[in-house]
C-alpha positions in Angstrom: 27.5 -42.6 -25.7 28.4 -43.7 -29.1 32.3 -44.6 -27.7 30.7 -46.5 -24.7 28.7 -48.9 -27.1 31.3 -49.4 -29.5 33.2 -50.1 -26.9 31.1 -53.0 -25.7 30.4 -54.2 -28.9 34.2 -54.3 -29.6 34.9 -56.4 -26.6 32.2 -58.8 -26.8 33.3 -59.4 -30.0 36.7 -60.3 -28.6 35.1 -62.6 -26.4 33.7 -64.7 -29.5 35.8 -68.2 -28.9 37.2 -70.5 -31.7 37.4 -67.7 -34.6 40.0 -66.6 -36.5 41.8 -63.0 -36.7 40.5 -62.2 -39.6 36.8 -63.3 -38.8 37.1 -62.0 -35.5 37.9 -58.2 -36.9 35.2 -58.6 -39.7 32.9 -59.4 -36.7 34.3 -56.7 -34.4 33.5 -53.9 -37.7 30.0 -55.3 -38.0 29.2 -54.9 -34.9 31.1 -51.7 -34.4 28.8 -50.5 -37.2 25.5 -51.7 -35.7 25.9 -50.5 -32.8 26.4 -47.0 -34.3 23.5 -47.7 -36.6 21.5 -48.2 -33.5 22.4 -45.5 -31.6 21.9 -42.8 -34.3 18.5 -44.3 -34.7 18.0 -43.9 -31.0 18.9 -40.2 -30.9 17.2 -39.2 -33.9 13.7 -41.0 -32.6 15.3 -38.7 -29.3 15.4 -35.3 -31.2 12.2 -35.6 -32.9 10.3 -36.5 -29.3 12.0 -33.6 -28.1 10.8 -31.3 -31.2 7.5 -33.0 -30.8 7.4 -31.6 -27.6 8.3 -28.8 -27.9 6.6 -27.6 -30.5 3.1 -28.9 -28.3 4.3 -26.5 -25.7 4.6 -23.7 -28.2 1.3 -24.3 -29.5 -0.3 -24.8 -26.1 0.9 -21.3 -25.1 -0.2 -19.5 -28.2 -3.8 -21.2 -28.0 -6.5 -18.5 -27.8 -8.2 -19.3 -24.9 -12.4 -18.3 -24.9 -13.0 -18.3 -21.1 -9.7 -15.9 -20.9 -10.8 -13.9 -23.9 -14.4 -13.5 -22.9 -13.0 -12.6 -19.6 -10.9 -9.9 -20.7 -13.3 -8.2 -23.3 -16.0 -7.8 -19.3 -12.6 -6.9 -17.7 -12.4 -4.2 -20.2 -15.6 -2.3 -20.4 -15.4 -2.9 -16.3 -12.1 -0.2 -16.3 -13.8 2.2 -19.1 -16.4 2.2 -16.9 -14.6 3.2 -14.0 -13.9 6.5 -16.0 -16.7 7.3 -18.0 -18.8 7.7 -16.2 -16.9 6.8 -12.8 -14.2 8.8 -12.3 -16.1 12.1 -13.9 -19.5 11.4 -11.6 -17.4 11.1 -8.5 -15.5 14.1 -9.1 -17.9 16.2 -11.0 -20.5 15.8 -7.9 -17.8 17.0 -5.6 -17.0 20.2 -7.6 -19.4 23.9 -7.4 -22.4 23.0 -9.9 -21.0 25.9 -12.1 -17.9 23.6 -12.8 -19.9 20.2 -12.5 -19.9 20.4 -16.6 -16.5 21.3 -17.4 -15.0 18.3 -14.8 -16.9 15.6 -16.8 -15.6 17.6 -20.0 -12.2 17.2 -18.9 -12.4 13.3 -18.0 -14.2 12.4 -21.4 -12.5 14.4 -23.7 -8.5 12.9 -21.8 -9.8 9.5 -22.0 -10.6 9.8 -25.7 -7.1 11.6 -26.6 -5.5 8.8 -25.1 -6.8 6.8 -26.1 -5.1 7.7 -29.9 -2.5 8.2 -28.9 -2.2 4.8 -27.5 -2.5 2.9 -30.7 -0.7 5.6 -32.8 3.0 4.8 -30.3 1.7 4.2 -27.0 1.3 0.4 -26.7 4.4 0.0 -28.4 6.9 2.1 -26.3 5.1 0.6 -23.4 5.6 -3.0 -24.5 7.9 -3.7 -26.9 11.7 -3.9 -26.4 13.3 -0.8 -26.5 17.1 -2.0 -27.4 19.9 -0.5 -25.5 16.9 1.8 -23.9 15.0 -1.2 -23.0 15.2 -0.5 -18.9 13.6 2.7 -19.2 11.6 3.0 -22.7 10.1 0.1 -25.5 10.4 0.4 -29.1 8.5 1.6 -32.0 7.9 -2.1 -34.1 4.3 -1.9 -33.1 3.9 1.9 -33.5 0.2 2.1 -35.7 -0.6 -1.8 -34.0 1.9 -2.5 -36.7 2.1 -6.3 -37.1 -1.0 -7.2 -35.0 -4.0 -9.0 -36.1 -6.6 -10.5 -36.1 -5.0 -13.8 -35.2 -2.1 -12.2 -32.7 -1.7 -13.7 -29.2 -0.8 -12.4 -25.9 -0.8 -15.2 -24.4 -4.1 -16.8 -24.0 -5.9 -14.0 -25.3 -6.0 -11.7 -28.8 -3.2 -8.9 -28.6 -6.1 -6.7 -29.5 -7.5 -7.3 -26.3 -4.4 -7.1 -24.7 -3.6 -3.4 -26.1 -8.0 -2.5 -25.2 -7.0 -3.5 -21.5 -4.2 -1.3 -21.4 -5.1 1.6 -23.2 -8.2 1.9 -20.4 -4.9 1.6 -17.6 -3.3 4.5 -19.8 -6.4 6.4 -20.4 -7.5 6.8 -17.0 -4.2 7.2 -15.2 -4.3 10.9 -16.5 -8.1 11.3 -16.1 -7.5 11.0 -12.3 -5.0 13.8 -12.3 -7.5 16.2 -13.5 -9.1 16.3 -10.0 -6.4 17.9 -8.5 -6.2 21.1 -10.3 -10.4 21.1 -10.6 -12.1 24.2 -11.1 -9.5 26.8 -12.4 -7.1 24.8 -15.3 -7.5 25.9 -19.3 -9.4 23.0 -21.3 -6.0 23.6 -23.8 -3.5 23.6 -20.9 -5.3 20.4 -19.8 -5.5 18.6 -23.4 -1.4 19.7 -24.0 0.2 18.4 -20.8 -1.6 14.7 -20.6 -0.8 14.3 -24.0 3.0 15.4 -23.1 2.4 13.3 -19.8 1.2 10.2 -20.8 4.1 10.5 -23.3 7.3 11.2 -21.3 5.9 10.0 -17.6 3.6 7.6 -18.1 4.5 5.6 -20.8 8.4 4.9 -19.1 7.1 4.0 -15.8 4.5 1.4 -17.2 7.8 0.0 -19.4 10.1 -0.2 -16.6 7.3 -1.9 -14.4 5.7 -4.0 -17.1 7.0 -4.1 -20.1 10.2 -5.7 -18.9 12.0 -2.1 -17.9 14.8 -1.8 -14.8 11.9 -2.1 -12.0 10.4 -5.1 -13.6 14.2 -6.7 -13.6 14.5 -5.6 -10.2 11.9 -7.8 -9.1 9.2 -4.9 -8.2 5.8 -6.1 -7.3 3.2 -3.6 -9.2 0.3 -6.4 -10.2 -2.2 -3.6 -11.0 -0.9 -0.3 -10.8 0.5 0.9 -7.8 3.2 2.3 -8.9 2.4 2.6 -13.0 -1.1 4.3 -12.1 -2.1 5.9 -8.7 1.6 6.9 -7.1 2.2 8.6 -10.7 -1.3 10.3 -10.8 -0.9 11.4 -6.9 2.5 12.9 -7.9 1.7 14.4 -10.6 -1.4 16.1 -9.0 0.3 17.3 -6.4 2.9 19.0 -8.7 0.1 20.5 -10.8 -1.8 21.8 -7.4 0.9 23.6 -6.6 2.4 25.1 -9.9 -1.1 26.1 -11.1 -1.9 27.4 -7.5 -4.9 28.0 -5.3 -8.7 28.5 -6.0 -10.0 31.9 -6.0 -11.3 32.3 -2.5 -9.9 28.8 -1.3 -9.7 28.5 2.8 -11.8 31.8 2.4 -15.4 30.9 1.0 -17.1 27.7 1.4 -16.6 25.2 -1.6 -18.7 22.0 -0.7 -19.2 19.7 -3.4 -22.8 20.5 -5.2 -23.7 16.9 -5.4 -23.0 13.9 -3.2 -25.5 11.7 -4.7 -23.5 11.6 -8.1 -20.3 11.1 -6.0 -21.7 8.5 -4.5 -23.1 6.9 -7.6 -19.0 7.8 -9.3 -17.8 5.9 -6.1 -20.0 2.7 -7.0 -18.9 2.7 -9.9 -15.2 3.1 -9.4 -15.9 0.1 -6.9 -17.5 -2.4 -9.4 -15.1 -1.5 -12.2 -12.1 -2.1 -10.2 -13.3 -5.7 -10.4 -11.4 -5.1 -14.1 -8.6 -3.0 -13.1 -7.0 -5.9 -10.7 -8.6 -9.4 -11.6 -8.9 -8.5 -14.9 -4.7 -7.7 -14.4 -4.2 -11.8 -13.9 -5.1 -12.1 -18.0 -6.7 -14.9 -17.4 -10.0 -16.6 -15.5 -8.1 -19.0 -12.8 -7.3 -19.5 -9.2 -5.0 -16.2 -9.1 -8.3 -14.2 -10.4 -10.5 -15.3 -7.6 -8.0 -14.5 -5.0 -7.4 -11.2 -6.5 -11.0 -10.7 -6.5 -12.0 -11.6 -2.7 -8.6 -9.3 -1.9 -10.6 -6.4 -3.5 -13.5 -6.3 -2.2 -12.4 -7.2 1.4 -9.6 -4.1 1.2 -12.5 -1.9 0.3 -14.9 -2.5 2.6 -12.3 -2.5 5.6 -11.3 0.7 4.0 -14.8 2.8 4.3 -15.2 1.4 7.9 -11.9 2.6 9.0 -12.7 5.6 7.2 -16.1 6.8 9.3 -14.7 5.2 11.9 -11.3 7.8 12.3 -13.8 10.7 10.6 -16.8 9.5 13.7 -14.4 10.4 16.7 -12.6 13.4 15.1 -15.7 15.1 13.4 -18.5 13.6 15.5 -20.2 12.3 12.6 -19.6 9.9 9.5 -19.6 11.3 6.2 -21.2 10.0 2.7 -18.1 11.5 1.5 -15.7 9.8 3.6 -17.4 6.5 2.9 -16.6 7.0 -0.6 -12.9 8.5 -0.1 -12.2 5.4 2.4 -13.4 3.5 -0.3 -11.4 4.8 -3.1 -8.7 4.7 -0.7 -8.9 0.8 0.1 -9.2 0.2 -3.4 -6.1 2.1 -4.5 -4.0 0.2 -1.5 -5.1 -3.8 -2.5 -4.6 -2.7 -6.5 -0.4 -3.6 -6.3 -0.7 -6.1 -3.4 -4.1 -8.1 -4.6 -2.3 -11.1 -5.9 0.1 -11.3 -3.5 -1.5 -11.0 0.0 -4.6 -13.0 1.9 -7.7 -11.8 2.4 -6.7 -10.8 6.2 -3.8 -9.0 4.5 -6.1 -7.2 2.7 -8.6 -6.6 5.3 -5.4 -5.1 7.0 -3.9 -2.9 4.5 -7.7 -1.6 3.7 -8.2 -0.7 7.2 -5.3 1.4 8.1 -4.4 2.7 4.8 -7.5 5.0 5.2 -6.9 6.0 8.1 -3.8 7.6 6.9 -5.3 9.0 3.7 -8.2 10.6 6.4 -5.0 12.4 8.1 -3.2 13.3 4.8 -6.4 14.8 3.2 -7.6 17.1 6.4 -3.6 17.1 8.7 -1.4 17.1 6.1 -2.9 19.1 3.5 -3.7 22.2 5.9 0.1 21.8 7.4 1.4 22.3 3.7 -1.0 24.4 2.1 -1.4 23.3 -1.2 -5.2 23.4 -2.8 -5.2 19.5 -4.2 -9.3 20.0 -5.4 -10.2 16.7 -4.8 -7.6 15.0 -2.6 -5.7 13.1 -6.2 -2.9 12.9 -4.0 -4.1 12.7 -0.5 -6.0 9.2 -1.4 -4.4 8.1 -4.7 -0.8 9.2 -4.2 -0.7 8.5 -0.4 -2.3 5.2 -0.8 -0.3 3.9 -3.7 2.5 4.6 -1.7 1.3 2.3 1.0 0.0 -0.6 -0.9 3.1 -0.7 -3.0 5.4 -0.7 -0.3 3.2 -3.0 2.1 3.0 -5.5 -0.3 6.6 -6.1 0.8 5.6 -7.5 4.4 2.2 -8.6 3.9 3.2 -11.0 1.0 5.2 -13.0 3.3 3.4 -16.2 4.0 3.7 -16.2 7.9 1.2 -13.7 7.3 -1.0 -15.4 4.8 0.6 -14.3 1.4 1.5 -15.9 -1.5 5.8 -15.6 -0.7 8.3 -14.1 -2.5 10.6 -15.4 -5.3 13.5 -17.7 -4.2 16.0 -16.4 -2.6 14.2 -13.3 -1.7 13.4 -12.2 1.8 10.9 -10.1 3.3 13.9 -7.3 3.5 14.9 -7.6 0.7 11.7 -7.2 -1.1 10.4 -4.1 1.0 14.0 -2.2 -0.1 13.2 -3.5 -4.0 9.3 -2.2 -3.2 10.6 1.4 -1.8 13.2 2.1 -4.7 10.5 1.3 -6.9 8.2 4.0 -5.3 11.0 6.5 -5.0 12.1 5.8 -8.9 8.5 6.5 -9.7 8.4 9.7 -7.6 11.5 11.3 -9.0 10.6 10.4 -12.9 7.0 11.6 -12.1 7.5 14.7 -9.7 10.4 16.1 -12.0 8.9 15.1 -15.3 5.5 16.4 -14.6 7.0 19.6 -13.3 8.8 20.5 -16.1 5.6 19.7 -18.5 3.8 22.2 -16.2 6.4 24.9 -17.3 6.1 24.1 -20.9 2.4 23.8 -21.3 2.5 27.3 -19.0 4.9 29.0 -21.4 3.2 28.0 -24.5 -0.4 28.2 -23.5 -0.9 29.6 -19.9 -2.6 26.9 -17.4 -4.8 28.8 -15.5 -8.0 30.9 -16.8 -8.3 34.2 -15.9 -10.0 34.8 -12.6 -13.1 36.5 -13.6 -13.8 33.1 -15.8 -13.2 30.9 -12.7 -15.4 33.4 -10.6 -18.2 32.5 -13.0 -17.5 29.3 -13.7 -15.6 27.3 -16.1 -19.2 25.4 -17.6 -19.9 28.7 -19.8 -16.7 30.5 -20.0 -14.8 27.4 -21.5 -17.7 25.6 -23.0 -20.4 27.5 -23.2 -22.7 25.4 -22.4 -24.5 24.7 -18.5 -25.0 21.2 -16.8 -28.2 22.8 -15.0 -30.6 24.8 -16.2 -32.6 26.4 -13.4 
């Protein structure tokens, strides 16, 4: 730039008629220098636009903003609430009233130990760059909430908030698990291998999906926890089913759950609070959020009907319980797809995926034999499975989503959607089985039989939830 306008100076100079040599170079120098002059002015009033701008930009995307933060805070105490008390009503009223005590033990006491845990390393291997381990594990620079205040942002909102929201996800991940091994696991055993879970399962699989691991690189679609949350629980409760073995008595004496009033109110609540888990996902109160939210609620709802409806023609009569399973079910499905599919993509995926979680928890589980309590993998597993890899066709817009990435094709994105769920399997399926083996070695899993005979309320806790 600075060549081209010296150059025109210079030759306009030349053009200057009647002057001597010697004036003519002093006049070609002056304006040589001029137009320099000028054109250093120009790109400096350039460079500090540019800075200007830049900086605005910075400072746009680190402003708190209220409507997001207020948002997040409901979004929350929404997913706390889908574990205490959801997730312990709906599984305690499905369990013999002499374990209905020890159930809601379990969930309470596994939310609250991870949530320490969380804020002692948790959120920092999760989300912090892990160096040359950054595909498959964070870092420890926020190890303690080290370096967070106050005054951090995550965006729009206060990295406080950020790390709440996520210690819920991480919290109740493991809380679902304990319904698979219901009714005959130590209250030690239990405590040892979430805490060992969370730590070498968990915590990896939320990295590489989230917190900008291989799967996240890869392009995998996970916008609430398909993968990161129910595939990982479902796994990992199948693994414990079997390693810990069958209930005393199971296939011989009738178990039906004590209490399908309290299941029904866990169900309601799971339903409301998963309002949090997915919209809340979006960080923010915009356009995405609403679509997330009518994507929920329609998934759901098509879910129960398809549940009664298969249950209706092979039992001759809908359920409360399968309501609530179809339910959980439909929910579990939409949760990695919600932002990415239409409400009729939904309405699909809801529908159908309970259908198939009706013949994995009554087909399936009698054909393999394994005593999962309360159907952790049947519904959670099964269904994550479903929704994460479905979010692969049903995102395309010819069927009413939002499209994939450039360059991506529905093919393409259904392969990157299926390694993700077989990546999850093998690092959950292998990592909680080994886990099992250690906590079994150190401290035993199962209680003696007598103490599951009479019930794990007063032999682990002394204590009854009824008093007759």
């Amino acid at each position: 730039m600075k060549k081209m306008l010296s150059m025109i100076a210079l030759l306009s100079a030349l053009g200057i008629s009647g002057l001597g040599f010697a004036e003519e170079a002093t006049l070609i120098e002056e304006a040589a220098t001029t137009a320099t002059e000028m054109i250093e002015a120009v790109e400096e009033v350039v460079e500090d636009a540019a800075e200007a701008v830049a900086t605005e930009a910075a400072e746009e995307e680190e402003t708190l903003n209220s409507g997001d933060t207020a948002w997040m805070i409901v979004a929350t105490v929404l997913v706390l609430l889908m574990a205490i008390p959801g997730i312990a009503l709906f599984y305690g009223g499905m369990v013999r009233a002499k374990n209905m005590l020890s159930v809601l033990m379990q969930v309470f006491v596994t939310f609250s130990l991870i949530s320490v845990l969380w804020v002692i390393y948790g959120y920092s291997l999760a989300f912090t760059d892990g160096g040359s381990l950054n595909g498959y594990i964070g870092g420890l620079s926020k190890a303690f909430l080290a370096g967070i205040t106050g005054d951090t942002l995550s965006g729009t909102i206060p990295e406080f908030v950020f790390v709440t929201f996520q210690l819920t996800f991480a919290g109740l991940t493991p809380a679902l698990i304990v319904g698979a091994f219901a009714e005959r696991i130590k209250f030690s055993a239990l405590l040892a291998f979430v805490a060992l879970w969370v730590t070498f399962v968990y915590i990896p699989i939320a990295h590489m999906v989230w917190g900008g691991g291989i799967l996240a690189e890869d392009g995998a679609m996970d916008f609430a926890g398909g993968t990161v949350v129910h595939i990982n629980a479902g796994i990992a409760a199948l693994v414990g089913a079997i390693v810990i073995g069958k209930r005393v008595g199971y296939g011989k004496e009738a178990m039906p759950p004590h209490s399908m009033v309290l299941t029904m109110v866990g169900a309601s609540l799971l339903w409301a609070g998963w309002f949090g888990f997915n919209v809340g996902s979006e960080l923010a109160a915009d356009g995405t959020a609403g679509l997330v939210m009518i994507n929920t609620q329609v998934a759901t709802a098509a879910a129960v009907l398809g549940w009664i409806f298969i249950e209706w023609i092979m039992k001759g009569k809908p359920s409360m319980l399968g309501g609530a399973s179809g339910a959980i079910a439909g929910l579990v499905a939409i949760t990695p797809a919600c932002a990415f599919v239409g409400p009729m993509g939904a309405l699909i995926l809801g529908f159908f995926t309970s259908i198939i979680c009706f013949w994995a928890v009554t087909s399936l589980k009698a054909k393999l034999g394994y005593d999962d309590s309360l159907d952790v993998f049947g519904i959670h597993g099964i269904a994550g499975i479903i929704g994460a890899i479905g979010v692969g066709v049903l995102a395309a817009p010819s069927l009413g989503g939002v499209g994939f990435e450039e360059g991506v094709t529905m093919g393409s994105q259904v392969y990157t959607q299926t390694f993700a769920v077989i990546v999850t399997i093998i690092w959950c399926g292998v990592g909680s089985y080994i886990l099992y083996k250690i906590v079994d070695l150190l401290i035993g899993l199962r209680v003696s039989e007598e103490s599951e005979r009479e019930g794990l309320d007063t032999t682990s806790h002394g204590e009854r939830a009824y008093h007759y």
